[in-house]
Backbone as JSON Lines, residues from 0, in Angstrom:
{"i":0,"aa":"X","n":[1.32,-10.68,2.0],"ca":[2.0,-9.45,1.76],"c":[1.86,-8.62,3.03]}
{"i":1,"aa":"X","n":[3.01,-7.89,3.3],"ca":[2.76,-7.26,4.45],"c":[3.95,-5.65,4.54]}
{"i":2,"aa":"X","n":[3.15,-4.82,5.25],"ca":[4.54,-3.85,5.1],"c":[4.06,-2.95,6.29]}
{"i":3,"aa":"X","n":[5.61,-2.11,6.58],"ca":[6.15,-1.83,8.15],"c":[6.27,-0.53,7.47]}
{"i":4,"aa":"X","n":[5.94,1.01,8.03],"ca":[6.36,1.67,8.13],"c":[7.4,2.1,8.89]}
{"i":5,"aa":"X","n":[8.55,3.47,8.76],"ca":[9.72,3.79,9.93],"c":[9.17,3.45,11.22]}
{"i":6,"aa":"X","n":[7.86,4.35,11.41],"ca":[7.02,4.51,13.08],"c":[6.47,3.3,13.38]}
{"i":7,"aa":"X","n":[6.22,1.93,12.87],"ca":[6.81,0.38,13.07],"c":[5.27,0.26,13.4]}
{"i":8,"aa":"X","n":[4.6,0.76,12.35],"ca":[3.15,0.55,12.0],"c":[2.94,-0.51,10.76]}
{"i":9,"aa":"X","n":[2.28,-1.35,11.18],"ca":[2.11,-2.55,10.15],"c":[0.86,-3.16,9.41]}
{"i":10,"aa":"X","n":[0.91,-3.25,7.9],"ca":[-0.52,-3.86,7.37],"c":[-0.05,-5.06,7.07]}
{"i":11,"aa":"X","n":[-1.02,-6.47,6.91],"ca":[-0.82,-6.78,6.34],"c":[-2.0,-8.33,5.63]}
{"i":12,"aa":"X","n":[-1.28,-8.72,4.72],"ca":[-2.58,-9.72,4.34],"c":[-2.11,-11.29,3.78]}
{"i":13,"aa":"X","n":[-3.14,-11.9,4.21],"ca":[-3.11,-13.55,3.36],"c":[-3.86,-14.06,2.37]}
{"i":14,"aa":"X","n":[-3.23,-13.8,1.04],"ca":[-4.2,-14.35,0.12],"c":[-4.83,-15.61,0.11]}
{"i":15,"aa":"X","n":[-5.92,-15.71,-0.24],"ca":[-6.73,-17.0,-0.46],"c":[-7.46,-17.65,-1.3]}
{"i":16,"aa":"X","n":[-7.47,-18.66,-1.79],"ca":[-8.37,-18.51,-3.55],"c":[-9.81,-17.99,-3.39]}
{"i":17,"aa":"X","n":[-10.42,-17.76,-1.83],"ca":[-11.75,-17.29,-2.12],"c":[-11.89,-15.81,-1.15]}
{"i":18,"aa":"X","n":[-10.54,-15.27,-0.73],"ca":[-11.1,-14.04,0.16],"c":[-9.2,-14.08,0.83]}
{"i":19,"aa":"X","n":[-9.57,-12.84,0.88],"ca":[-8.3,-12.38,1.71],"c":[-8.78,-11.68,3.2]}
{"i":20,"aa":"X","n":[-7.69,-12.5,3.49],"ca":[-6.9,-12.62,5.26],"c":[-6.56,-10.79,5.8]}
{"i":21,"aa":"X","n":[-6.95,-10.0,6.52],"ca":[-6.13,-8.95,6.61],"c":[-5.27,-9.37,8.0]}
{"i":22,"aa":"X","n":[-4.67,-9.9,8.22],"ca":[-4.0,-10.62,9.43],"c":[-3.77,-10.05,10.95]}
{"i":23,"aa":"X","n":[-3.89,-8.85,11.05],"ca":[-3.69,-7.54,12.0],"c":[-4.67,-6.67,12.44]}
{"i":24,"aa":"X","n":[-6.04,-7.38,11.55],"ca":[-7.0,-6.6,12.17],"c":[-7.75,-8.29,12.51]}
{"i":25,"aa":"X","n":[-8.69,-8.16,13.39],"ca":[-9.32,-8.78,13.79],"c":[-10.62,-9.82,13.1]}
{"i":26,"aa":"X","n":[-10.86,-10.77,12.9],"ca":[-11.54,-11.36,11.7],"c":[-12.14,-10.91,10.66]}
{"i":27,"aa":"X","n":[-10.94,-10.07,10.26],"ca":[-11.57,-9.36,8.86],"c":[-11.05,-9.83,7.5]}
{"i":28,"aa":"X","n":[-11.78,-10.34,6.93],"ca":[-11.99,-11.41,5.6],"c":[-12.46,-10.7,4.56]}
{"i":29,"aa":"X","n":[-12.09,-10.36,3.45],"ca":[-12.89,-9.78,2.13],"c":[-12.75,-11.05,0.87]}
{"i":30,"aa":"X","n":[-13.81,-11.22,0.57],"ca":[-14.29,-12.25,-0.44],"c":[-13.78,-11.72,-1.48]}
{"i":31,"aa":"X","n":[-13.19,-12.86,-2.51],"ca":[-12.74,-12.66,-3.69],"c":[-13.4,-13.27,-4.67]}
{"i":32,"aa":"X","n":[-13.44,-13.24,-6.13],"ca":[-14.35,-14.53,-6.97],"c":[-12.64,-15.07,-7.34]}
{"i":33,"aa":"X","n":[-13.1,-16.56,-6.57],"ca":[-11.87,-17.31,-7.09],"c":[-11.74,-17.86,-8.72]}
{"i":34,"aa":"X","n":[-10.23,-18.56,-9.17],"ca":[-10.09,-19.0,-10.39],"c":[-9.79,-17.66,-11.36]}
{"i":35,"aa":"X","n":[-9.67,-16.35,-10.98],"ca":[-10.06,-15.5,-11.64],"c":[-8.74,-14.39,-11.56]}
{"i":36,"aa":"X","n":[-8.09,-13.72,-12.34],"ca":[-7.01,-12.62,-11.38],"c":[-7.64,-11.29,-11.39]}
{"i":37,"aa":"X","n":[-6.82,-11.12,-10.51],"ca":[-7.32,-9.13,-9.91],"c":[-6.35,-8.72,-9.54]}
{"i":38,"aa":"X","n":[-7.08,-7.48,-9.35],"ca":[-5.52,-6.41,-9.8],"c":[-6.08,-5.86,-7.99]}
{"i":39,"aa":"X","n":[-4.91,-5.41,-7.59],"ca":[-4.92,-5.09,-5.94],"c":[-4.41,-3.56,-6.02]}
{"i":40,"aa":"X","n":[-4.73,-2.85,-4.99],"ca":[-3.93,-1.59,-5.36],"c":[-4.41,-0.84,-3.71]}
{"i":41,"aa":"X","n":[-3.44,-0.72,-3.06],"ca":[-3.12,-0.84,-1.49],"c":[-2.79,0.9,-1.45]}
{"i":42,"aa":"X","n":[-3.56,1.76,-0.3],"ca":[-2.55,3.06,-0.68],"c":[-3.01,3.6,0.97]}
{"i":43,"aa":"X","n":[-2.07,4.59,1.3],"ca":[-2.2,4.86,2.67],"c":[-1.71,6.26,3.01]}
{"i":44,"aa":"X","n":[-2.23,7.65,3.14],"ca":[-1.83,8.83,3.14],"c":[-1.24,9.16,4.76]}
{"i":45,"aa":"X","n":[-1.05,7.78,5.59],"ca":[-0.41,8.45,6.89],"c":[0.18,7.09,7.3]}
{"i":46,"aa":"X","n":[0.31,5.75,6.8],"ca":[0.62,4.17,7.25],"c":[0.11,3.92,8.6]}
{"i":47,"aa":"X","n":[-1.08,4.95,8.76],"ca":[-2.01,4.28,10.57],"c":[-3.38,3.65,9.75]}
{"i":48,"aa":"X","n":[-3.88,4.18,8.58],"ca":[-5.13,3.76,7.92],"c":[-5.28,3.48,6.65]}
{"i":49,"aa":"X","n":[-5.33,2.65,6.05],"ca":[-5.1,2.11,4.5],"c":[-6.84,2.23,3.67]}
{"i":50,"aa":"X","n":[-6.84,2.12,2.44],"ca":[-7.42,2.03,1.32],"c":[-6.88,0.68,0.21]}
{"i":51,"aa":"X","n":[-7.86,-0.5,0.81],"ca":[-7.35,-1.6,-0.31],"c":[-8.5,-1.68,-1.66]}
{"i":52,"aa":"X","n":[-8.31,-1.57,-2.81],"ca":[-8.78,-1.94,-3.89],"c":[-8.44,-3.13,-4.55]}
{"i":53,"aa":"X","n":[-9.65,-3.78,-5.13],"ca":[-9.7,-4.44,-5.4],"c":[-10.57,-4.36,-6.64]}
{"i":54,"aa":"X","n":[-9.9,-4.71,-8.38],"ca":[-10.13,-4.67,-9.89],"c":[-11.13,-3.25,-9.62]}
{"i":55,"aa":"X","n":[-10.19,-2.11,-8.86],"ca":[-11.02,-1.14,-9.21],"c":[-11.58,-0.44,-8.51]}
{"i":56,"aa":"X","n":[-12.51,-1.36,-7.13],"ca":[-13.34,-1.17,-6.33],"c":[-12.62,-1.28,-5.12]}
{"i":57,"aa":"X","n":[-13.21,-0.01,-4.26],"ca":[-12.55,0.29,-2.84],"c":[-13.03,-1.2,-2.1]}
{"i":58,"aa":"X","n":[-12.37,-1.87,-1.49],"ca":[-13.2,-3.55,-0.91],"c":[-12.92,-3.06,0.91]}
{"i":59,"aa":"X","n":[-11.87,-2.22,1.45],"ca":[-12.1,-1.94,2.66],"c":[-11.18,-0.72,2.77]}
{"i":60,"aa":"X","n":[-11.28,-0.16,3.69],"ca":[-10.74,1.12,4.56],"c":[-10.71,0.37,6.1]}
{"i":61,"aa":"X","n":[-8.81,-0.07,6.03],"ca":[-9.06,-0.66,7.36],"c":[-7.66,-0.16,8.32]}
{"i":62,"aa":"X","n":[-6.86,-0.26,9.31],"ca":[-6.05,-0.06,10.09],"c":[-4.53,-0.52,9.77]}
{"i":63,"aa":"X","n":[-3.73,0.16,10.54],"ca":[-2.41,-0.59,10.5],"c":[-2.06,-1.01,12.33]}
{"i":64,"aa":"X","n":[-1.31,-1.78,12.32],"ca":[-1.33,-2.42,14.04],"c":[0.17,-2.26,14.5]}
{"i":65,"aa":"X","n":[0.21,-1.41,15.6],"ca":[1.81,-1.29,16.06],"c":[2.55,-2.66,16.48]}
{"i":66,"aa":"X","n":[3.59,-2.57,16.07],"ca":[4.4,-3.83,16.17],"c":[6.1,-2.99,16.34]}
{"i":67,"aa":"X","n":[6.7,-3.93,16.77],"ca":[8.08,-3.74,16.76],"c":[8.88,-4.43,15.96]}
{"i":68,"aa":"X","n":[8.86,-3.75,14.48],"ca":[10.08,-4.39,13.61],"c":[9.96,-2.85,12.95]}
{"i":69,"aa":"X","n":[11.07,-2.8,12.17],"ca":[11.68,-1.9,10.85],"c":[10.64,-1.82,9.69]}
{"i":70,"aa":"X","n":[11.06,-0.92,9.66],"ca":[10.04,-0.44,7.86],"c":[10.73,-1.46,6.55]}
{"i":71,"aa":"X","n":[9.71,-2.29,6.3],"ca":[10.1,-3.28,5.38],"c":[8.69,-3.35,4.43]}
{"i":72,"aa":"X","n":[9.01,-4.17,3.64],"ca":[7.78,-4.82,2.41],"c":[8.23,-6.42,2.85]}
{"i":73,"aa":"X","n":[6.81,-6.75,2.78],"ca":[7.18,-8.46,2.7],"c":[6.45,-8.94,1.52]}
{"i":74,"aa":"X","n":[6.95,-10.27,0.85],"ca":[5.73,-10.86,0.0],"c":[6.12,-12.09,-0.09]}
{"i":75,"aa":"X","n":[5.39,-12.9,-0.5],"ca":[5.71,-14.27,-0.62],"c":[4.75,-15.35,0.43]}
{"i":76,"aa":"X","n":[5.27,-16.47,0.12],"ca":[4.07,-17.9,0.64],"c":[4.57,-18.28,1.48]}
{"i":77,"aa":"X","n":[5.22,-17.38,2.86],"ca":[5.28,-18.21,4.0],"c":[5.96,-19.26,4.08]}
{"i":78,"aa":"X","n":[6.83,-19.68,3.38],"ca":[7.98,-21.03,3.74],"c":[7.19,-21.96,2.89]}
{"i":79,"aa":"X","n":[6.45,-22.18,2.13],"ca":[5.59,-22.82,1.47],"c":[5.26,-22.6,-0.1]}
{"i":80,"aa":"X","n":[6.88,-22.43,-0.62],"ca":[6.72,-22.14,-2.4],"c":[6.01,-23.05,-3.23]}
{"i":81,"aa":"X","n":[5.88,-24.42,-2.9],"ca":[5.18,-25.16,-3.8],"c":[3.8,-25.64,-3.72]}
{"i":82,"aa":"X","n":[3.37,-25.1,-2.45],"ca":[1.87,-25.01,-2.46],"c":[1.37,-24.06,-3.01]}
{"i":83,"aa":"X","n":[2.53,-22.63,-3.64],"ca":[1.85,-21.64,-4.12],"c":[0.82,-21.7,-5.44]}
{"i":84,"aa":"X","n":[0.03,-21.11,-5.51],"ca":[-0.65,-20.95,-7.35],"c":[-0.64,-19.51,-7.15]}
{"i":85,"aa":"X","n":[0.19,-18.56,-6.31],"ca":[0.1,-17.15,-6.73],"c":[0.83,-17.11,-8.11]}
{"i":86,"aa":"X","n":[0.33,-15.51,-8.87],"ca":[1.16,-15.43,-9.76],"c":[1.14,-13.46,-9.73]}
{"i":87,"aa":"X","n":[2.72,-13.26,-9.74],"ca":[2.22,-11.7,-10.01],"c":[3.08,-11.35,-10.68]}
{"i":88,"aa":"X","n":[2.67,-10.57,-11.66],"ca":[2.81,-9.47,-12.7],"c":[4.26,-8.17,-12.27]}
{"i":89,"aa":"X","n":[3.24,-7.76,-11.15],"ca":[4.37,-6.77,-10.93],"c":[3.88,-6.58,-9.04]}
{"i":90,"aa":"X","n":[5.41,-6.06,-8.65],"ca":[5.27,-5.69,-7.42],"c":[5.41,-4.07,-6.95]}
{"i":91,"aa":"X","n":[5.01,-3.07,-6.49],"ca":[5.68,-1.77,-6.71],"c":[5.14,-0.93,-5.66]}
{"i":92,"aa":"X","n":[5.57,-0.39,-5.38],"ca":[5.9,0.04,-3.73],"c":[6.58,2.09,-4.29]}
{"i":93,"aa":"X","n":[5.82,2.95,-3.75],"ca":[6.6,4.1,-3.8],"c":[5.83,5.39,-3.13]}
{"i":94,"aa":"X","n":[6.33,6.27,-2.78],"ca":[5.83,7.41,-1.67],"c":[5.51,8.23,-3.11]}
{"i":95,"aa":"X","n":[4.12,8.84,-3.06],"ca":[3.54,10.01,-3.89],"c":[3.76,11.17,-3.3]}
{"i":96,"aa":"X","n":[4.17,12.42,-3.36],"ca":[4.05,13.83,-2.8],"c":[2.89,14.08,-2.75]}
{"i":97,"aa":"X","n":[3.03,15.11,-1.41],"ca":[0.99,15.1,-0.9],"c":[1.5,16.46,-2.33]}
{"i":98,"aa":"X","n":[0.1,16.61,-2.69],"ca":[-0.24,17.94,-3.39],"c":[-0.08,19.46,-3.03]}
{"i":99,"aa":"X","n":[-0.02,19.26,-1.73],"ca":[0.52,20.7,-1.08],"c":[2.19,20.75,-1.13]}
{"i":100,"aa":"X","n":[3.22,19.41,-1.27],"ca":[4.36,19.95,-1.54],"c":[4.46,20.57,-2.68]}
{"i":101,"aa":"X","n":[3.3,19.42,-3.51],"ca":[4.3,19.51,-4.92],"c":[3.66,21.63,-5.17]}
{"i":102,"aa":"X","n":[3.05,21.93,-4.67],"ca":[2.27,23.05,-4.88],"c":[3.64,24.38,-4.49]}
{"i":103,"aa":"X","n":[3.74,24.13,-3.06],"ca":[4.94,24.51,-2.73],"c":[6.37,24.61,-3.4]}
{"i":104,"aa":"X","n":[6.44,23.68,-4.13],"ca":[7.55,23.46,-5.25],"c":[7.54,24.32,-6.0]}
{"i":105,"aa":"X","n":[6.34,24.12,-6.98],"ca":[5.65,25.71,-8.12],"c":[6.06,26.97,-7.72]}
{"i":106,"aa":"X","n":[5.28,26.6,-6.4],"ca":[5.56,28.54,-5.89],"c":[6.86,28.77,-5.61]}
{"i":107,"aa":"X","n":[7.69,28.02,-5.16],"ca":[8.77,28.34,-4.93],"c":[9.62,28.95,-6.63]}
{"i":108,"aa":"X","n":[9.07,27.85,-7.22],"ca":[10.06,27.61,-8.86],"c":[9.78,28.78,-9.29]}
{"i":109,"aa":"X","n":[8.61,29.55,-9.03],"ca":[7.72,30.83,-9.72],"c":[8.66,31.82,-9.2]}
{"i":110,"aa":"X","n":[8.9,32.06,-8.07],"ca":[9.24,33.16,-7.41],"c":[10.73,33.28,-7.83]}
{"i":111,"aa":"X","n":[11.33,32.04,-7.88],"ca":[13.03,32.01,-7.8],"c":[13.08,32.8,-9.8]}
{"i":112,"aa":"X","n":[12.0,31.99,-10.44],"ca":[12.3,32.58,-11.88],"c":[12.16,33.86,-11.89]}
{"i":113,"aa":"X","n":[11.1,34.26,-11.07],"ca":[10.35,36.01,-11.6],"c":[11.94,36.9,-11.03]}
{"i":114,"aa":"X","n":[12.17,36.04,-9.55],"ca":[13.28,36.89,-9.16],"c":[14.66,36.7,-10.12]}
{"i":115,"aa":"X","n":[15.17,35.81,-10.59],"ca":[16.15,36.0,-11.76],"c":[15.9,36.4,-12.72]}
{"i":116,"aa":"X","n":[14.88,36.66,-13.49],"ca":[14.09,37.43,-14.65],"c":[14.72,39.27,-14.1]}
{"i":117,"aa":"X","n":[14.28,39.28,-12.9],"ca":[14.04,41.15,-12.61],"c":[15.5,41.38,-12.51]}
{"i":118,"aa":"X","n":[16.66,40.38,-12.44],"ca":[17.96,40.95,-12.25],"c":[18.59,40.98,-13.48]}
């Protein structure tokens, strides 16, 4: 799995039945208990420094590596579908509002009501 931000900043990883690959940083390996599934949950408040979880537990805080391609998602086995035994559930990908927009929003929504209320 791998993904490109616009500014052509890139994470990405190789699953393995006993530890995952982060491919872009430098021999960095996180052990998995194989035979077993887990739930992954990838999140990144700027796409230069990530937060990967793993069933729960933070497993690293690691980098993204400049490259020259487009803001994309990748997933899949590398040209190699029938060696796969991945299996996934769901795939899902989406931008959260930092808390200071959504805050900004309120105040705005507050002010626009109080001011159509007083007219």
């Amino acid at each position: 799995m791998s993904l490109a931000s616009d500014e052509r900043w890139r994470a990405g990883f190789a699953f393995h039945e006993d530890h995952i690959w982060c491919f872009f940083e430098d021999d960095v390996t996180i052990p998995i208990t194989p035979g077993v599934f887990h739930e992954y949950r990838f999140t990144s408040s700027d796409m230069r420094t990530y937060e990967l979880y793993i069933d729960g537990e933070l497993a690293r805080e690691g980098t993204f590596w400049q490259l020259a391609s487009a803001s994309e998602v990748v997933w899949g086995d590398l040209g190699r579908p029938l060696a796969s035994r991945a299996q996934w559930d769901y795939f899902r990908i989406g931008v959260v509002p930092e808390p200071r927009t959504i805050s900004l929003i309120l105040v705005a929504m507050a002010k626009c009501h109080r001011k159509a209320r007083s007219h």
